[in-house]
C-alpha positions in Angstrom: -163.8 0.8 -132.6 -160.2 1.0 -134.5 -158.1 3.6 -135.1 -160.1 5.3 -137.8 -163.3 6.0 -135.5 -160.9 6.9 -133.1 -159.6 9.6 -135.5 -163.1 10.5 -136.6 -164.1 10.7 -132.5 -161.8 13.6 -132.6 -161.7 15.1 -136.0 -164.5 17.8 -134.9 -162.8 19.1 -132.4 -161.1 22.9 -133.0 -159.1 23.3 -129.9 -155.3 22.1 -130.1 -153.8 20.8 -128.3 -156.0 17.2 -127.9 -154.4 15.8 -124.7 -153.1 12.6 -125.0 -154.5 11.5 -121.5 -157.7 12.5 -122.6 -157.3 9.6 -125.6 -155.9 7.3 -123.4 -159.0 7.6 -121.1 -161.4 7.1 -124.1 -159.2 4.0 -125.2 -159.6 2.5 -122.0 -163.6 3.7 -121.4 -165.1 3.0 -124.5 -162.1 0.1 -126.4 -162.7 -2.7 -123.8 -158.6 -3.7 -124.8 -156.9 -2.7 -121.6 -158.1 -1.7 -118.3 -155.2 0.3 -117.3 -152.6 2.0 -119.0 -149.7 4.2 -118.0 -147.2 6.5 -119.3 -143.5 6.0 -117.7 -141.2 8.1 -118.6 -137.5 6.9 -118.9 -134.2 7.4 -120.5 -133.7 5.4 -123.5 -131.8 6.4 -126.9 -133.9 8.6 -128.9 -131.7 7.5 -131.8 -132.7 4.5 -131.6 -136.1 4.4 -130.1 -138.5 7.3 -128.7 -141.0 4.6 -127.2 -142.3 1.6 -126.5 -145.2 -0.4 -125.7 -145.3 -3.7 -123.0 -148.6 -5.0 -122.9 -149.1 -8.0 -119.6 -151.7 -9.4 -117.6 -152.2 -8.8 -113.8 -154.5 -9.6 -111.0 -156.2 -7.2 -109.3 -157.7 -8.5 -105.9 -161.2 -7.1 -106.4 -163.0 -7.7 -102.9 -162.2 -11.6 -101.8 -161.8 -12.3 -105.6 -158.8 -12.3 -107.8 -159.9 -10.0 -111.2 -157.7 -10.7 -114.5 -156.0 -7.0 -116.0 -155.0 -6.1 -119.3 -152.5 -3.7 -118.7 -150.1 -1.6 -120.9 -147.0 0.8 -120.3 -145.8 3.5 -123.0 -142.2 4.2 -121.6 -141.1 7.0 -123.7 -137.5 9.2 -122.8 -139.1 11.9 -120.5 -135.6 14.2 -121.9 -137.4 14.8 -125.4 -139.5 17.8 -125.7 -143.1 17.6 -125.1 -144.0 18.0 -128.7 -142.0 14.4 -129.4 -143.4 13.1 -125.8 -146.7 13.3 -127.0 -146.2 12.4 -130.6 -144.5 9.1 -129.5 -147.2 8.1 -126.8 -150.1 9.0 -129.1 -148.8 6.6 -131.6 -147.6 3.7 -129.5 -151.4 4.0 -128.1 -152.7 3.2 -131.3 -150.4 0.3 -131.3 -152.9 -1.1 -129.0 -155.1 -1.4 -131.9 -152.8 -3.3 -134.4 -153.6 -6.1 -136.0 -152.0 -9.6 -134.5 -149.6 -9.8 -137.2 -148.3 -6.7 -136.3 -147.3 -7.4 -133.1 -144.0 -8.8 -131.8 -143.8 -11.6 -129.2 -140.3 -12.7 -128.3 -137.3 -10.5 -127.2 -135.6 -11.6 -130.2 -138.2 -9.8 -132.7 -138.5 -6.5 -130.9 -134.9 -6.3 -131.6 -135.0 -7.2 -135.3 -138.3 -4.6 -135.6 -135.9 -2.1 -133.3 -133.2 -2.3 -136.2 -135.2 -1.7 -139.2 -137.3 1.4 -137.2 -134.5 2.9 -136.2 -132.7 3.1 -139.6 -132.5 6.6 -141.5 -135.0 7.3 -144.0 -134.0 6.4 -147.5 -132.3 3.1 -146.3 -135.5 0.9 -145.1 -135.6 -2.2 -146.8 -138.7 -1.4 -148.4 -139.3 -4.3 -150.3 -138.7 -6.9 -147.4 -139.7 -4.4 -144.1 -142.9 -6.3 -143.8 -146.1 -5.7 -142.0 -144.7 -4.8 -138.2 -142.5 -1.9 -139.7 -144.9 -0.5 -142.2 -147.6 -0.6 -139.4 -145.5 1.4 -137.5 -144.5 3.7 -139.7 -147.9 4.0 -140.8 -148.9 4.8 -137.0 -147.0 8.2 -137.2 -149.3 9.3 -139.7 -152.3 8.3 -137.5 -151.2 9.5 -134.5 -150.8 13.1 -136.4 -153.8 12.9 -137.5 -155.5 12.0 -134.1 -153.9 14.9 -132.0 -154.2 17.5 -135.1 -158.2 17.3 -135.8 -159.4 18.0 -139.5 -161.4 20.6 -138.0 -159.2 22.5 -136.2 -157.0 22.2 -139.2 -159.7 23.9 -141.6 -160.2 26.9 -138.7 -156.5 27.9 -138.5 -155.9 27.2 -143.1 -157.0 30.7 -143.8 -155.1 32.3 -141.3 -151.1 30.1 -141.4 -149.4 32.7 -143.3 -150.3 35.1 -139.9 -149.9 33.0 -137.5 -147.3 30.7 -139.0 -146.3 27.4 -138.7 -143.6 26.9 -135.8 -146.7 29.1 -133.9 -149.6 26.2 -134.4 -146.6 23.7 -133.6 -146.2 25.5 -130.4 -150.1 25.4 -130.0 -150.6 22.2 -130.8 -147.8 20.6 -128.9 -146.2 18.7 -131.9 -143.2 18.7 -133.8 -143.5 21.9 -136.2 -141.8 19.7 -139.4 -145.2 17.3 -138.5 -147.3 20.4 -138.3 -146.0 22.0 -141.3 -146.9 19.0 -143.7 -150.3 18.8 -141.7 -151.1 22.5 -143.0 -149.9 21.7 -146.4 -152.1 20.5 -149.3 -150.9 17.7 -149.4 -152.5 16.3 -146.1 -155.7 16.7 -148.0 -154.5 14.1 -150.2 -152.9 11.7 -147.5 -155.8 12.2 -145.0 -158.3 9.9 -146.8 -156.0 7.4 -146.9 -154.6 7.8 -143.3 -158.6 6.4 -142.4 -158.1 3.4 -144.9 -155.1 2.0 -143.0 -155.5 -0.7 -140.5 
């Protein structure tokens, strides 16, 4: 499974808000990638950073016998609202899905990948970003996608001008400029895409 059966899994579904809990268990029932993974919440500088994922190895003594873990914590800033919270841990679960050369492996590259992320939109280095910045820029997108289903999105269309916007953002638990572009037309357009991406 990647992340576009993963978004497909859910893109029936016509209640908001999806839990992200309830994505984490599927991702650890039916993926076969980690056998345990936790959400710690933290203070860190939103500015700069609104998560993070550390993948390790453990052993689990399983009977008389040492068992090998893959393990992952999402340490997000637990001072964010809830909307963000689950936004940021949605999307760093689908970095559990990333291609290899999308992941980081010394101290040294987090940092460099930390700089470009956290730099204000307009000024990315588009041209030389590379693959671990696109991919997770490109995970924002997928994440909305994941915890807004397609279907839930064509129940509420004929009725947003009632209910309004900042309402389904408060429904669905995300951030309302997230949900706003999500109810516009254009998401028709991006959606398709969105499943083409890695």
């Amino acid at each position: 499974m990647n992340v576009r059966n993963l978004i497909e899994h859910y893109a029936n579904d016509t209640q908001l808000h999806v839990p992200v809990r309830k994505i984490r268990d599927h991702i650890i029932q039916k993926l076969d990638i980690k056998d345990r993974i936790q959400f710690v919440g933290v203070e860190i500088d939103v500015e700069v950073l609104r998560a993070f994922l550390h993948q390790y190895k453990e052993k689990e003594i399983n009977g008389s016998a040492l068992r090998p873990m893959a393990c992952a914590d999402i340490y997000y800033d637990h001072r964010q609202p809830i909307d963000w919270q689950r936004l940021v841990c949605c999307k760093e679960l689908l970095h559990l899905m990333d291609p290899a050369e999308y992941k980081t492996k010394t101290p040294e590259h987090v940092k460099k990948q930390i700089e470009r992320i956290a730099l204000p939109p307009g000024m990315e280095p588009i041209r030389t970003d590379g693959m671990r910045v696109w991919g997770d820029k490109l995970a924002d997108l997928q994440a909305i996608a994941l915890l807004f289903p397609m279907e839930a999105r064509r129940v509420l269309m004929s009725k947003v001008d009632q209910i309004g916007p900042e309402n389904i953002a408060r429904v669905a638990k995300l951030p309302e400029k997230y949900v706003r572009w999500v109810m516009s037309p254009q998401w028709d357009e991006m959606y398709p895409t969105i499943l083409l991406l890695p």
